[in-house]
mmCIF file as Biopython writes it, N, C-alpha, C and O atoms, coordinates in Angstrom:
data_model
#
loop_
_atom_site.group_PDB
_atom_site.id
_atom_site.type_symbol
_atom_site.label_atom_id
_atom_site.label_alt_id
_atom_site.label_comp_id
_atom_site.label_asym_id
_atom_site.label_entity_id
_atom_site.label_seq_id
_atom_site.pdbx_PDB_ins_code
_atom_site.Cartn_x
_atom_site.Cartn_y
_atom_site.Cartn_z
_atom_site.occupancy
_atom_site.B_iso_or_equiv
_atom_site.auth_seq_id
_atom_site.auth_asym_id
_atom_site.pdbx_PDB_model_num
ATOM 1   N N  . UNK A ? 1  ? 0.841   -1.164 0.000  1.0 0.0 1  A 1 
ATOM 2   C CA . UNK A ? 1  ? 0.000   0.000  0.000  1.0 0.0 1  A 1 
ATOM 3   C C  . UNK A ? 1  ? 0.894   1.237  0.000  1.0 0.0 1  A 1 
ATOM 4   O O  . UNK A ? 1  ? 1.572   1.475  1.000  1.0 0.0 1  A 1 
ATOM 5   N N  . UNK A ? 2  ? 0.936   2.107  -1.158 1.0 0.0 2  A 1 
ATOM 6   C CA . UNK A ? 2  ? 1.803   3.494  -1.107 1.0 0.0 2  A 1 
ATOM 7   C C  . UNK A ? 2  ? 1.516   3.837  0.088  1.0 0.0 2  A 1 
ATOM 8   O O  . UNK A ? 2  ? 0.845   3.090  0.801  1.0 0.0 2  A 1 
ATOM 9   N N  . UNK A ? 3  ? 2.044   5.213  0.582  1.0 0.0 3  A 1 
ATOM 10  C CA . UNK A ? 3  ? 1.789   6.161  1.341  1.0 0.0 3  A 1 
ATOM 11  C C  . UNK A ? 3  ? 2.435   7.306  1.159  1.0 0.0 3  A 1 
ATOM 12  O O  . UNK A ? 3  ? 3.654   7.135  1.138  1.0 0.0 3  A 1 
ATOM 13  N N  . UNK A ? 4  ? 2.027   8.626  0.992  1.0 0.0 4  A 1 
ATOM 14  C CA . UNK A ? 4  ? 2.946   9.735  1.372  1.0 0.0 4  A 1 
ATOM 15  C C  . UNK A ? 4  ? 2.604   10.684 2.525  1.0 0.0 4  A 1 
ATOM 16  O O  . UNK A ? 4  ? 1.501   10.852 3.044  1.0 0.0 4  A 1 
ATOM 17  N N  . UNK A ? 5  ? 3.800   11.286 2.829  1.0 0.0 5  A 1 
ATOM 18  C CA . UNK A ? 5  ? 3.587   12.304 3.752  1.0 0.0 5  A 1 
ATOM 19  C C  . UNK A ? 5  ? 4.002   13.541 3.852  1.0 0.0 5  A 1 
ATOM 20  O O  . UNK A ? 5  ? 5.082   13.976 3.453  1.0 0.0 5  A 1 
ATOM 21  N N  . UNK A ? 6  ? 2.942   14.268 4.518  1.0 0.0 6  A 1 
ATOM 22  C CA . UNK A ? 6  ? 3.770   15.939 4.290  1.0 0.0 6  A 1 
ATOM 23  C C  . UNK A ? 6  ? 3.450   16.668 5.559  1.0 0.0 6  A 1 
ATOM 24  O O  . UNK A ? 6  ? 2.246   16.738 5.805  1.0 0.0 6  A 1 
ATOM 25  N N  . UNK A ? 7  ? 4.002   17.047 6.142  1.0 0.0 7  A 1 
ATOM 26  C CA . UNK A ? 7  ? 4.145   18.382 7.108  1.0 0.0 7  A 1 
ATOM 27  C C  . UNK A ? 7  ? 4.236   19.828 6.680  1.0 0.0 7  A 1 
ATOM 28  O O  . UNK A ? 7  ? 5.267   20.334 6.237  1.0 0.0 7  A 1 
ATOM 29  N N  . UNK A ? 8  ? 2.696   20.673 6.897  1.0 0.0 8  A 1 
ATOM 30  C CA . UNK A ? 8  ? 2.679   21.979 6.451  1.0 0.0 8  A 1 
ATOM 31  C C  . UNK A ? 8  ? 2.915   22.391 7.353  1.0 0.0 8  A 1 
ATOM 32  O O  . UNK A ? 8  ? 2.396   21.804 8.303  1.0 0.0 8  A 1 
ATOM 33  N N  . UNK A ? 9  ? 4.052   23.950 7.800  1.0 0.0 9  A 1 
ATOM 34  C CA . UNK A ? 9  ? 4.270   24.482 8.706  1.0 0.0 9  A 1 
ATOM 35  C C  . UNK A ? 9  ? 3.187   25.266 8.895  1.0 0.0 9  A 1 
ATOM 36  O O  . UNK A ? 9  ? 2.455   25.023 7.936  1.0 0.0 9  A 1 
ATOM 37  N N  . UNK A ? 10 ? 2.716   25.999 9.528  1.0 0.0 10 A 1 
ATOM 38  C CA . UNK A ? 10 ? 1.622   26.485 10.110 1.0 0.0 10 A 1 
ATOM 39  C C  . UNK A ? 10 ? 1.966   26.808 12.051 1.0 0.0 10 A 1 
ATOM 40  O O  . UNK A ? 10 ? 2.626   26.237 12.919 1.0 0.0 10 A 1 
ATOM 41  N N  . UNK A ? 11 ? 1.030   28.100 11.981 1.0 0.0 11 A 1 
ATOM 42  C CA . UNK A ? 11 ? 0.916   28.496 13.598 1.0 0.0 11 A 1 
ATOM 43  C C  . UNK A ? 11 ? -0.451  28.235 13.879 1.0 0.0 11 A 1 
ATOM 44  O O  . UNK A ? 11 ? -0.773  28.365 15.060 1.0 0.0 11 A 1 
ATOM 45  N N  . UNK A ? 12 ? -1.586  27.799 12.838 1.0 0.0 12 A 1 
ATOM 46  C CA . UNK A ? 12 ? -3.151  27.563 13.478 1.0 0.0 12 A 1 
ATOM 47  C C  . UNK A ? 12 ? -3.044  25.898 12.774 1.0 0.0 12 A 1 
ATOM 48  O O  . UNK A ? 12 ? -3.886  25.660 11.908 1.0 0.0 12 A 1 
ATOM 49  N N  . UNK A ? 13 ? -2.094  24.825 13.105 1.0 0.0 13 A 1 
ATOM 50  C CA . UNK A ? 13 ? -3.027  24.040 12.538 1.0 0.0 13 A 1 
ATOM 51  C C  . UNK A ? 13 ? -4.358  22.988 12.340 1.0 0.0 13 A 1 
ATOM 52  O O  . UNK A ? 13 ? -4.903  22.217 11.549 1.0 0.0 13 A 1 
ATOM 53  N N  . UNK A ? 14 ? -4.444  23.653 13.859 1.0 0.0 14 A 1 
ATOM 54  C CA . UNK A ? 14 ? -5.819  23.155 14.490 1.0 0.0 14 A 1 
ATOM 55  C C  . UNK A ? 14 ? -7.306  23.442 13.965 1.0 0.0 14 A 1 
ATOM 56  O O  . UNK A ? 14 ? -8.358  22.810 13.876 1.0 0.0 14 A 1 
ATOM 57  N N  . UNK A ? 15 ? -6.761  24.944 13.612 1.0 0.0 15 A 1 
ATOM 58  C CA . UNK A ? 15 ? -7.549  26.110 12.534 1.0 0.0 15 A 1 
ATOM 59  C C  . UNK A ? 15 ? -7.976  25.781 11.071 1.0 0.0 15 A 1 
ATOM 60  O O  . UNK A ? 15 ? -9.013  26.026 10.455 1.0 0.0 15 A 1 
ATOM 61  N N  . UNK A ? 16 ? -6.597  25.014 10.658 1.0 0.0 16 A 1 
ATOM 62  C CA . UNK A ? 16 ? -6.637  24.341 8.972  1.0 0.0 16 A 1 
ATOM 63  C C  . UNK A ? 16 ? -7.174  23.477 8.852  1.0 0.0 16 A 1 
ATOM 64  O O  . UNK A ? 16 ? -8.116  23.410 8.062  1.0 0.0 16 A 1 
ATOM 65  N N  . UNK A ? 17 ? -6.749  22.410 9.646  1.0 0.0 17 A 1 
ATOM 66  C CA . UNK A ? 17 ? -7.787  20.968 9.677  1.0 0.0 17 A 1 
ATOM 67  C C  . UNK A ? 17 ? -9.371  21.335 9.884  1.0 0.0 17 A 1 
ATOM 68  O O  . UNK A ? 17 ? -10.180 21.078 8.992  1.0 0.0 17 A 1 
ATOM 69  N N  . UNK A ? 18 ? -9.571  21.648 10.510 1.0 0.0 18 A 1 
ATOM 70  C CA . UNK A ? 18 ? -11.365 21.855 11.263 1.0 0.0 18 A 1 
ATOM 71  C C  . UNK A ? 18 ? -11.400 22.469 9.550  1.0 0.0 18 A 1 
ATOM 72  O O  . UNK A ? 18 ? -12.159 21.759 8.890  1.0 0.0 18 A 1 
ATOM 73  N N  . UNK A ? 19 ? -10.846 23.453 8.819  1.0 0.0 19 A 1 
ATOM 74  C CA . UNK A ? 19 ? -11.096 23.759 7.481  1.0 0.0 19 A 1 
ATOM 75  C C  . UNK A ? 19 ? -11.159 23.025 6.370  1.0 0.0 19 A 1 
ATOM 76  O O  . UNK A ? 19 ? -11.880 23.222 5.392  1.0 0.0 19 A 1 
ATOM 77  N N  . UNK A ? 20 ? -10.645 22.459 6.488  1.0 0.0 20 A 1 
ATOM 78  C CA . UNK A ? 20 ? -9.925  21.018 5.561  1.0 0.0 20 A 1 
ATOM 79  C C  . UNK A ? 20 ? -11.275 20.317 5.324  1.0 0.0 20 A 1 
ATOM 80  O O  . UNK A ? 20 ? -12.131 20.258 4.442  1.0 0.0 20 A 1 
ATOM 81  N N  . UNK A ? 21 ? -11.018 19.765 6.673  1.0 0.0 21 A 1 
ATOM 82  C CA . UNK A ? 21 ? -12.226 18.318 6.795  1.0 0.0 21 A 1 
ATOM 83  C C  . UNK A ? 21 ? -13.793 18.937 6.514  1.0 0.0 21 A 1 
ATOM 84  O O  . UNK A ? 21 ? -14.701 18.172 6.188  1.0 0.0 21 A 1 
ATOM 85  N N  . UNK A ? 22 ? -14.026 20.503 6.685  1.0 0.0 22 A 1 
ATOM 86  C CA . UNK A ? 22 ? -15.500 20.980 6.971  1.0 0.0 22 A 1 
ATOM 87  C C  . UNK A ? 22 ? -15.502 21.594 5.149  1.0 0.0 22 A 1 
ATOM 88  O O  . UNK A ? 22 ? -16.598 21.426 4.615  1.0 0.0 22 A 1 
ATOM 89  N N  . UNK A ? 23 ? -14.410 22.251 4.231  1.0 0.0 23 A 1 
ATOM 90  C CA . UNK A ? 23 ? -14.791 22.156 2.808  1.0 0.0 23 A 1 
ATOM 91  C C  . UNK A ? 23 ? -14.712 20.698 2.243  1.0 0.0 23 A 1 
ATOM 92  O O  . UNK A ? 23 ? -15.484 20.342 1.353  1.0 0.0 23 A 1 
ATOM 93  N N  . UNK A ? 24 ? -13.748 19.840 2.785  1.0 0.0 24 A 1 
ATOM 94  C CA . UNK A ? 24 ? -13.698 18.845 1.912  1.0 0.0 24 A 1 
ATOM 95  C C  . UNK A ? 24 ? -15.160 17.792 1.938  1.0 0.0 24 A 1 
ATOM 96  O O  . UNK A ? 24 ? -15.643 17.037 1.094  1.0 0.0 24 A 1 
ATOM 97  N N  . UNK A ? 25 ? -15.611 18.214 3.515  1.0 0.0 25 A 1 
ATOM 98  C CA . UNK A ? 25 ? -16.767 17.332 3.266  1.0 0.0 25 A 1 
ATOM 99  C C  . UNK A ? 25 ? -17.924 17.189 2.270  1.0 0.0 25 A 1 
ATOM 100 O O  . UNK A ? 25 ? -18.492 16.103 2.153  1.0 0.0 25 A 1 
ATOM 101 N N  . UNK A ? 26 ? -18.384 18.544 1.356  1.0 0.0 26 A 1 
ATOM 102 C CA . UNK A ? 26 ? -18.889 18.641 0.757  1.0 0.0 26 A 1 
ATOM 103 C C  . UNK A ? 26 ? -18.923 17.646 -0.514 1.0 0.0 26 A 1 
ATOM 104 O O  . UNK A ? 26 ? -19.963 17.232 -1.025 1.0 0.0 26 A 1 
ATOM 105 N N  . UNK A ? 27 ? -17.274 17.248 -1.052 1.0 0.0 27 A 1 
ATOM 106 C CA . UNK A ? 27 ? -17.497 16.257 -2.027 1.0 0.0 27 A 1 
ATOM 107 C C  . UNK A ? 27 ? -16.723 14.778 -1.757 1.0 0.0 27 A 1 
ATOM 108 O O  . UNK A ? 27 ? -16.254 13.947 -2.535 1.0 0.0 27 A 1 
ATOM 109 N N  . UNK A ? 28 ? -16.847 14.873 0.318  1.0 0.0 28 A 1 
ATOM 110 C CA . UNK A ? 28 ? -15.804 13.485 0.210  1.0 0.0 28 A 1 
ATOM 111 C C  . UNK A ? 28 ? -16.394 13.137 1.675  1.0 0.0 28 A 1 
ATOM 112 O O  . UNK A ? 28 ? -16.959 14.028 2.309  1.0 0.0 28 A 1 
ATOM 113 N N  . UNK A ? 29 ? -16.248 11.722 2.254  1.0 0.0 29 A 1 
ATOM 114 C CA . UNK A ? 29 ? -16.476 11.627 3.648  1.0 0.0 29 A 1 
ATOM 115 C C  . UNK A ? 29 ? -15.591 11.970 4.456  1.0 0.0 29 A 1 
ATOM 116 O O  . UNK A ? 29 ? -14.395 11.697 4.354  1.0 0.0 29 A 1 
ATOM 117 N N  . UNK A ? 30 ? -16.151 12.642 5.388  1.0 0.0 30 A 1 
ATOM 118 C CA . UNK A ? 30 ? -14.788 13.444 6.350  1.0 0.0 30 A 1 
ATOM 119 C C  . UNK A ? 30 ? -15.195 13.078 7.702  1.0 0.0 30 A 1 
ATOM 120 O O  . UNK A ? 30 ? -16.391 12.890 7.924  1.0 0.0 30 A 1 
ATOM 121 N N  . UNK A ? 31 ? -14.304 12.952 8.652  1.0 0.0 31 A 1 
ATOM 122 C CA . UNK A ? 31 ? -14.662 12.636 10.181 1.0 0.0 31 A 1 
ATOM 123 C C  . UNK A ? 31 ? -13.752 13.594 10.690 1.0 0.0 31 A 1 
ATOM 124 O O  . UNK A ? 31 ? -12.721 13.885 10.083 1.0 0.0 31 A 1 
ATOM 125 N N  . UNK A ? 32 ? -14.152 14.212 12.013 1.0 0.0 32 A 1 
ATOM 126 C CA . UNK A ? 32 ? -13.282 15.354 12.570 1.0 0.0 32 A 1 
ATOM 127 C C  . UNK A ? 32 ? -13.494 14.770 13.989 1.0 0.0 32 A 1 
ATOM 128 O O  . UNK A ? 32 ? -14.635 14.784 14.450 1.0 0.0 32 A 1 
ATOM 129 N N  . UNK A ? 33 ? -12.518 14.280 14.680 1.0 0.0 33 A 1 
ATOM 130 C CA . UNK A ? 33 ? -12.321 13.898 15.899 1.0 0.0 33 A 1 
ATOM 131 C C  . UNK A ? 33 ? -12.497 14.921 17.190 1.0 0.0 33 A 1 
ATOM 132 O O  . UNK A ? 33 ? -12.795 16.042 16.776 1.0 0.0 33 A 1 
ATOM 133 N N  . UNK A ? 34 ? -12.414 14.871 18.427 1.0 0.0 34 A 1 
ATOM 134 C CA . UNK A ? 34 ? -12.355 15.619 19.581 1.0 0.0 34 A 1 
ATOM 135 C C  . UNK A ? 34 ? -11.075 16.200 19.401 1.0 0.0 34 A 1 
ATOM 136 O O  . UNK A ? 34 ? -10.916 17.376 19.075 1.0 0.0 34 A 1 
ATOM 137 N N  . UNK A ? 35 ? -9.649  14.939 19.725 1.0 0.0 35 A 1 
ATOM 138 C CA . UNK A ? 35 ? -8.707  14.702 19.933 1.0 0.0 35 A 1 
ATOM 139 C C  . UNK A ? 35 ? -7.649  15.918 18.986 1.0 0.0 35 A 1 
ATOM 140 O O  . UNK A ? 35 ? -6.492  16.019 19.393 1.0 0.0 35 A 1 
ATOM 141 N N  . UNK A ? 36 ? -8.057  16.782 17.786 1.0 0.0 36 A 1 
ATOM 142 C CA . UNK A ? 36 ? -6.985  17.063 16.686 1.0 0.0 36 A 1 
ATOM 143 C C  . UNK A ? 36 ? -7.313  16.054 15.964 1.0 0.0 36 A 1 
ATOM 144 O O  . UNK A ? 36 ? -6.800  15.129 16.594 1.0 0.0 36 A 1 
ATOM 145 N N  . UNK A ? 37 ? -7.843  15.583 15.028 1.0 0.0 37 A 1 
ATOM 146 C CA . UNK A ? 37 ? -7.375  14.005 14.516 1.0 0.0 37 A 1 
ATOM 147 C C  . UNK A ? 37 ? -8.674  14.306 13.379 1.0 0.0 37 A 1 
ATOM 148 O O  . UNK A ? 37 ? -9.865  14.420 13.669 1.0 0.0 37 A 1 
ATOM 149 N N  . UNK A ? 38 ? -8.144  14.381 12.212 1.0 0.0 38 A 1 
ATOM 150 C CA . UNK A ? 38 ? -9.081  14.118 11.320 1.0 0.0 38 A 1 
ATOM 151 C C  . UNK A ? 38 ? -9.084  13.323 9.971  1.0 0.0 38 A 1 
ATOM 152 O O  . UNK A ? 38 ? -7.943  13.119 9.557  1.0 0.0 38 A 1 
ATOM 153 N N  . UNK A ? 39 ? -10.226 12.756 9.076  1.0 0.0 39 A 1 
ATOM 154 C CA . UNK A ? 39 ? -10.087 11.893 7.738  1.0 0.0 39 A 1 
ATOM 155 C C  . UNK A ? 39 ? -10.865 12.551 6.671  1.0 0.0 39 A 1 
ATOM 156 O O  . UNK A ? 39 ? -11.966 13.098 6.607  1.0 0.0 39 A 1 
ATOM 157 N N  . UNK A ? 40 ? -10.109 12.355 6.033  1.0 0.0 40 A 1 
ATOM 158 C CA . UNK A ? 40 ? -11.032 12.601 4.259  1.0 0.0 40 A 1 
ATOM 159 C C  . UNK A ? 40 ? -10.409 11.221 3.682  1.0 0.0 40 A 1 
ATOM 160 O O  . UNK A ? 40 ? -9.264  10.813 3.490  1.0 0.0 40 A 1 
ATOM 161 N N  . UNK A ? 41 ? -12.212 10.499 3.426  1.0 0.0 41 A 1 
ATOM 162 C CA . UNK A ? 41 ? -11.696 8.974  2.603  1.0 0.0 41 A 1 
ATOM 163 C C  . UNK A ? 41 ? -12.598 9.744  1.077  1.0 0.0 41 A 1 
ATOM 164 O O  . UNK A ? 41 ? -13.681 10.257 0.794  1.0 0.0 41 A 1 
ATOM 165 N N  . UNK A ? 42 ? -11.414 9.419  0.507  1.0 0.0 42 A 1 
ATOM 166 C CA . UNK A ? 42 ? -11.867 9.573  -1.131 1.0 0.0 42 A 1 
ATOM 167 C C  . UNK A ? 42 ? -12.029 8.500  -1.951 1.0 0.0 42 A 1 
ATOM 168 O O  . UNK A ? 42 ? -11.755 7.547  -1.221 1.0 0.0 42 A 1 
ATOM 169 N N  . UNK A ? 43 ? -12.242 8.175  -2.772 1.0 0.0 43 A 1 
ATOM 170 C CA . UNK A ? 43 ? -12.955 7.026  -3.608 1.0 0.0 43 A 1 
ATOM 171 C C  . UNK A ? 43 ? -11.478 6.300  -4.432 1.0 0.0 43 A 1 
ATOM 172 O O  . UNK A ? 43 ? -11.475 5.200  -4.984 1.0 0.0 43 A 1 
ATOM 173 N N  . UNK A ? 44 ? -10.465 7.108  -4.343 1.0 0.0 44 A 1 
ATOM 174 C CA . UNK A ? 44 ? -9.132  6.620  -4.189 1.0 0.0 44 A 1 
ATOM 175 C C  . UNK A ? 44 ? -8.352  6.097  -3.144 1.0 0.0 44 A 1 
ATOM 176 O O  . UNK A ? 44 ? -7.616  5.114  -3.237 1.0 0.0 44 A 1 
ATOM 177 N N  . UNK A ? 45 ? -8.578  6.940  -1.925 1.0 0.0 45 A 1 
ATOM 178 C CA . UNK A ? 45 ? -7.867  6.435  -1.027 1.0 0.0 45 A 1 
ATOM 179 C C  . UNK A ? 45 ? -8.520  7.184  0.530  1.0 0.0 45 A 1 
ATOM 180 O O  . UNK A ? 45 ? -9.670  7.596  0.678  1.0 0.0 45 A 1 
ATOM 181 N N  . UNK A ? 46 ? -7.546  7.198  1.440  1.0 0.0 46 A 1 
ATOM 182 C CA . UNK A ? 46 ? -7.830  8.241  2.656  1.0 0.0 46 A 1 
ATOM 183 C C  . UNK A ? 46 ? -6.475  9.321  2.844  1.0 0.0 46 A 1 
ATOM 184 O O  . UNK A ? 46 ? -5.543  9.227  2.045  1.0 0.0 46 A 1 
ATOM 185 N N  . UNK A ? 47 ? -6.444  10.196 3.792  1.0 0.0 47 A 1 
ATOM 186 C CA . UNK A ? 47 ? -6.155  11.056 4.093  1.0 0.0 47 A 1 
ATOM 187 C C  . UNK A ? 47 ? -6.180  11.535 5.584  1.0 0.0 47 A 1 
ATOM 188 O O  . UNK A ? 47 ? -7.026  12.292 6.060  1.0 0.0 47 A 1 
ATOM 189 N N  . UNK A ? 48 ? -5.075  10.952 6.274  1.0 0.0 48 A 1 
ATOM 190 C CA . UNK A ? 48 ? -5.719  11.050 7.815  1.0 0.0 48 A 1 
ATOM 191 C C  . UNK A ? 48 ? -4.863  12.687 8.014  1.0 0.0 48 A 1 
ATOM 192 O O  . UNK A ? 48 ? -3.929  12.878 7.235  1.0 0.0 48 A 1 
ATOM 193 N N  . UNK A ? 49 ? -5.217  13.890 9.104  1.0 0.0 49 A 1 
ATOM 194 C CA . UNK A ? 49 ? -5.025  14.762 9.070  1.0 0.0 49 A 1 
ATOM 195 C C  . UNK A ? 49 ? -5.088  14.781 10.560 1.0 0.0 49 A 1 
ATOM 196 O O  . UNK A ? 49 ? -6.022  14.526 11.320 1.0 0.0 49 A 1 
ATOM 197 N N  . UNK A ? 50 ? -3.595  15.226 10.833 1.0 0.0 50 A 1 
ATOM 198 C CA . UNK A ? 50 ? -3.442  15.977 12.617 1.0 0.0 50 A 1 
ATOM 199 C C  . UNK A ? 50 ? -2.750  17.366 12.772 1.0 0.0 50 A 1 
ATOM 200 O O  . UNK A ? 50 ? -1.852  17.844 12.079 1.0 0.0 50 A 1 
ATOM 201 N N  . UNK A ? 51 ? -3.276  17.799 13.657 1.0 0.0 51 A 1 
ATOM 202 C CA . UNK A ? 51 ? -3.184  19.279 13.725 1.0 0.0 51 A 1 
ATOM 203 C C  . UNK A ? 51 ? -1.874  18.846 15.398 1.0 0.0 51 A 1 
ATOM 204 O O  . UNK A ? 51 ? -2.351  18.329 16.408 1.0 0.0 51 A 1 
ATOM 205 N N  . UNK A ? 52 ? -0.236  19.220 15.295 1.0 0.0 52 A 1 
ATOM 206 C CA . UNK A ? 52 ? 0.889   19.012 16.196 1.0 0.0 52 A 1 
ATOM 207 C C  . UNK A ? 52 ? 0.867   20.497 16.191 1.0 0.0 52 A 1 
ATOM 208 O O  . UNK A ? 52 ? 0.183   21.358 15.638 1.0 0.0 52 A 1 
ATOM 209 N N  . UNK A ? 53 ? 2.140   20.467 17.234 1.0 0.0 53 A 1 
ATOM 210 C CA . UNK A ? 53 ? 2.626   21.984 17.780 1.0 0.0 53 A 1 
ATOM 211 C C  . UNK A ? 53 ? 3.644   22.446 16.341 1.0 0.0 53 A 1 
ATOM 212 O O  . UNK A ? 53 ? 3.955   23.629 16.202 1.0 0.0 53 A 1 
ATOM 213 N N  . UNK A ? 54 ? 4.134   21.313 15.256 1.0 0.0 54 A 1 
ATOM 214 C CA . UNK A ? 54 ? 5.040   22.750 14.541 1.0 0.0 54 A 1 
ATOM 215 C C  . UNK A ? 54 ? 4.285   22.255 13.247 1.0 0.0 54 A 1 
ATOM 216 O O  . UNK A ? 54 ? 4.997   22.096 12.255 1.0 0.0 54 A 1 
ATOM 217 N N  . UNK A ? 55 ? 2.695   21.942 13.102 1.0 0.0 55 A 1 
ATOM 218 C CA . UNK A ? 55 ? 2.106   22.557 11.799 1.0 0.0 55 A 1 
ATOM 219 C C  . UNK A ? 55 ? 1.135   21.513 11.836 1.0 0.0 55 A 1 
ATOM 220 O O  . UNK A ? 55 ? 0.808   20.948 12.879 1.0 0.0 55 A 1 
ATOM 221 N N  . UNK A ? 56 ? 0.506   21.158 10.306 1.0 0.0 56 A 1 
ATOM 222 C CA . UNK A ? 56 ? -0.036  20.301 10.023 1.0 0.0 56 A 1 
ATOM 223 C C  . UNK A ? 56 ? 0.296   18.931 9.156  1.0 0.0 56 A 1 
ATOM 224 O O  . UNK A ? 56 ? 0.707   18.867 7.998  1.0 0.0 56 A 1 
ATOM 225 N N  . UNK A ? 57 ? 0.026   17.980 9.967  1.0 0.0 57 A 1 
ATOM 226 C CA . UNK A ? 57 ? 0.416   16.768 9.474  1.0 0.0 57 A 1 
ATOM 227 C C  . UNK A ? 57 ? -0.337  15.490 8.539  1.0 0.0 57 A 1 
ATOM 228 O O  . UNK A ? 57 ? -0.949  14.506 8.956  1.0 0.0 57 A 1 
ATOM 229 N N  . UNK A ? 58 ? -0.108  15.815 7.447  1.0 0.0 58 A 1 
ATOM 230 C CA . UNK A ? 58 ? -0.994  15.019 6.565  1.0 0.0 58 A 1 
ATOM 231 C C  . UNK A ? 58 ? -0.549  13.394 6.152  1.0 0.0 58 A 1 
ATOM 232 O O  . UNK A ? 58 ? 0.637   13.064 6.154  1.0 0.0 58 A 1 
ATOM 233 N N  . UNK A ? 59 ? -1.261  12.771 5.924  1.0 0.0 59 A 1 
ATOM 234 C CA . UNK A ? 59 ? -0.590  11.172 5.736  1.0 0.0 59 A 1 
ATOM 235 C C  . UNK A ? 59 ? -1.528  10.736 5.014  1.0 0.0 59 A 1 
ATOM 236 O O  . UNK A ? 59 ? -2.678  10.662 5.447  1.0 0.0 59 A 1 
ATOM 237 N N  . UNK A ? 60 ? -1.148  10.327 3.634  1.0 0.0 60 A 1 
ATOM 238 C CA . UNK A ? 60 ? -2.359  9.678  2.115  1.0 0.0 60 A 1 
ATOM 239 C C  . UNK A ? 60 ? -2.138  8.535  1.949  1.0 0.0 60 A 1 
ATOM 240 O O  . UNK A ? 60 ? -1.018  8.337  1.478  1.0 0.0 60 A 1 
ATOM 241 N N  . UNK A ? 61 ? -2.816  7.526  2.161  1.0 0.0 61 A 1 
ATOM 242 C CA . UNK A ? 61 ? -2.730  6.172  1.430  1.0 0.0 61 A 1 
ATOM 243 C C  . UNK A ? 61 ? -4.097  5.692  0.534  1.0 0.0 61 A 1 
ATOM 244 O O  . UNK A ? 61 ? -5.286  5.977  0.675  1.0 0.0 61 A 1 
ATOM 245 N N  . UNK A ? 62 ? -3.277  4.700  -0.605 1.0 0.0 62 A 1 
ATOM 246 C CA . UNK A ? 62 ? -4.045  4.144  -1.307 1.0 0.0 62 A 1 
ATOM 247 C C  . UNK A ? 62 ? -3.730  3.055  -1.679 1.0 0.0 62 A 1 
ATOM 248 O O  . UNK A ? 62 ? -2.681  2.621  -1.205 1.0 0.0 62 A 1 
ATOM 249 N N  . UNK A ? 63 ? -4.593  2.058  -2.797 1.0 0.0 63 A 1 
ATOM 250 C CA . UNK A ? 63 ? -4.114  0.629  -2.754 1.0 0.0 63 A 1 
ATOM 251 C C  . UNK A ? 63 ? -2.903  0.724  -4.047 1.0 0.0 63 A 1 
ATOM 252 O O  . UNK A ? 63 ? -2.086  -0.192 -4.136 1.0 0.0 63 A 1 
ATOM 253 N N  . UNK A ? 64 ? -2.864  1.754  -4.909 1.0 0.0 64 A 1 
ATOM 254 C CA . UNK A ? 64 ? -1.378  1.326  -5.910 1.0 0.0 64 A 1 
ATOM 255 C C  . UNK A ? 64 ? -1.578  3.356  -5.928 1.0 0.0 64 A 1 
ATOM 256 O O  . UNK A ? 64 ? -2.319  4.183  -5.398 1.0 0.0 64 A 1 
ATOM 257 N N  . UNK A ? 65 ? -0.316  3.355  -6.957 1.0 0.0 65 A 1 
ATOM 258 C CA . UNK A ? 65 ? 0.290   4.735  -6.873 1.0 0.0 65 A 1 
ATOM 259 C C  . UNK A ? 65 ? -0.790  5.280  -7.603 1.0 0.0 65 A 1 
ATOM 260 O O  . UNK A ? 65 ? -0.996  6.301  -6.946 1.0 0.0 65 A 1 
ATOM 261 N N  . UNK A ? 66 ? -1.733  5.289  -8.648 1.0 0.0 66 A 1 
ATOM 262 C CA . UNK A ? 66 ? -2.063  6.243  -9.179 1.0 0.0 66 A 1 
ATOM 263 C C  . UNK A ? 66 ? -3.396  6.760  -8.567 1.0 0.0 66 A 1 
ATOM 264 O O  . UNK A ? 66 ? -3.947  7.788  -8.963 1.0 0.0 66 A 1 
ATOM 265 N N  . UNK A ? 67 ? -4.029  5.703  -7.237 1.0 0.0 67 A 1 
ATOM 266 C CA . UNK A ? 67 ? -5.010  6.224  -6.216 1.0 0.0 67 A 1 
ATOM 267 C C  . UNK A ? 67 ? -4.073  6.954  -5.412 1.0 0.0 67 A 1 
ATOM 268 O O  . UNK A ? 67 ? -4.757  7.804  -4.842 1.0 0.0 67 A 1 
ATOM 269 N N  . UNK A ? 68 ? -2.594  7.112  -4.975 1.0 0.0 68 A 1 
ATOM 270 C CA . UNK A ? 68 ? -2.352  7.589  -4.251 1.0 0.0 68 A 1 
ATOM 271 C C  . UNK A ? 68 ? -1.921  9.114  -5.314 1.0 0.0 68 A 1 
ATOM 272 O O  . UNK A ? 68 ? -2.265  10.247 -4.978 1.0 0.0 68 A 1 
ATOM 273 N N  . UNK A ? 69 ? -1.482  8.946  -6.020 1.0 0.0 69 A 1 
ATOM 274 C CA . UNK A ? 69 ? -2.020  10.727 -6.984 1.0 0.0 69 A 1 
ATOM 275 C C  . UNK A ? 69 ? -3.042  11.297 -6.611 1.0 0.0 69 A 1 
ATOM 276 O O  . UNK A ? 69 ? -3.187  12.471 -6.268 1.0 0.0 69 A 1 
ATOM 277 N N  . UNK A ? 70 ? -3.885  10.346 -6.681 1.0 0.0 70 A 1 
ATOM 278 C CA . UNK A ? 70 ? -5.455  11.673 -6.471 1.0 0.0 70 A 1 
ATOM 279 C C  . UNK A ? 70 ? -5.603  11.699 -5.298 1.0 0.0 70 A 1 
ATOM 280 O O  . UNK A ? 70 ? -6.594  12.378 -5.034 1.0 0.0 70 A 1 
ATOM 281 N N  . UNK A ? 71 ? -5.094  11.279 -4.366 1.0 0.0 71 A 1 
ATOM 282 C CA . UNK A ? 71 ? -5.583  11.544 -2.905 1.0 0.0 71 A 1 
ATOM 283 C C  . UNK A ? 71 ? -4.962  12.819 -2.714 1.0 0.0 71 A 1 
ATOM 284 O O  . UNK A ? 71 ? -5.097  13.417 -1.646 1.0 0.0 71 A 1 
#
């Protein structure tokens, strides 16, 4: 199963996620946790999303590379 990962620096990224997960829901299933901790599952893959102290932390998996493109 691919995976990639990226760390956006950011000073709100608690701020971005709650943003993230609340536009993306419109064309994807999104879950927004208590904890910081959020998902966007896309019809390619998922997208788990945590809001740490030096930004935002994104992590995409899918079942071969070209679902993990569109995630």
């Amino acid at each position: 199963m691919p995976i990639s990962t990226a760390l956006v620096a950011t000073d709100r990224p608690a701020r971005y996620l709650k943003q993230l997960v609340s536009h993306l829901g419109h064309k994807a299933t999104t879950q927004l946790t208590g904890d910081g901790r959020g998902t966007v599952q896309l019809s390619a893959g998922t997208c788990a999303l945590t809001a740490g102290s030096d930004g935002l932390s994104l992590i995409a998996t899918a079942t071969d590379t070209e679902g993990l493109a569109r995630v």
